[in-house]
C-alpha positions in Angstrom: 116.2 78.0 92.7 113.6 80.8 93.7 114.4 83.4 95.9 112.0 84.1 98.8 110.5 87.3 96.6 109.7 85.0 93.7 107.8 82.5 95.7 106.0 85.2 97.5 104.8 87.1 94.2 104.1 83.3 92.4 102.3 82.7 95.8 100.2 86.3 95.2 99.7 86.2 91.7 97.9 82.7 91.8 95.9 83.9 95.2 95.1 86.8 92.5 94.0 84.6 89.9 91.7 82.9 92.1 90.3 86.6 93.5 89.6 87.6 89.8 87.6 84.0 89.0 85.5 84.5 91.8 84.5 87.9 90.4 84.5 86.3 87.5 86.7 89.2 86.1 87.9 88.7 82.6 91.8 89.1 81.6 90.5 92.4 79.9 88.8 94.0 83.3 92.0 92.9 85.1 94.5 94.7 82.9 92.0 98.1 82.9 92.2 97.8 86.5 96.0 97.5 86.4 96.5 100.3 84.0 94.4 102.4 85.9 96.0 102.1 89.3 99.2 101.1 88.7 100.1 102.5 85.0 101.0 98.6 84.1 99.7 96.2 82.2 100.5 93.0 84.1 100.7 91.8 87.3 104.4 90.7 86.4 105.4 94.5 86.3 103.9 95.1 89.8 106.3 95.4 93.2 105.4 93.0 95.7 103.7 95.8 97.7 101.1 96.4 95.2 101.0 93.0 94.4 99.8 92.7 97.4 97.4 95.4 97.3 96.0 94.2 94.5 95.1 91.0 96.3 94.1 92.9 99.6 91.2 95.3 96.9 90.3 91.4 95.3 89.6 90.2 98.5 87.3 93.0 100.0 85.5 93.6 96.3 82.4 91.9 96.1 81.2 93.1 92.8 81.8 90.9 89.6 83.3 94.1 87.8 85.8 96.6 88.6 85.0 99.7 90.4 85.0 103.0 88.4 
């Protein structure tokens, strides 16, 4: 059985896949991102807080690549 905080990072992680197909970001452009503002490779090694602020930048980018 899941705990609360695995549902909640399952529940963010697919609300971040959606995000990154409707920039149409690539794996790739994810994982720069990632590395560059987190020092990780995957959204798996992320705390639930910057899970979530990863989400929260998704949501308020409107461009189809990452930001510099």
């Amino acid at each position: 059985m899941f705990s609360w905080t695995a549902n909640a990072c399952i529940k963010l992680i697919n609300q971040t896949d959606d995000n990154m197909q409707r920039l149409r970001w690539t794996q790739a452009q994810g994982r720069e991102h990632l590395e560059k503002i987190y020092g990780v490779r995957s959204r798996y090694s992320l705390s639930l807080d910057q899970l979530d602020n990863f989400l929260l930048f998704l949501q308020l980018t409107d461009s189809p690549t990452p930001n510099p």
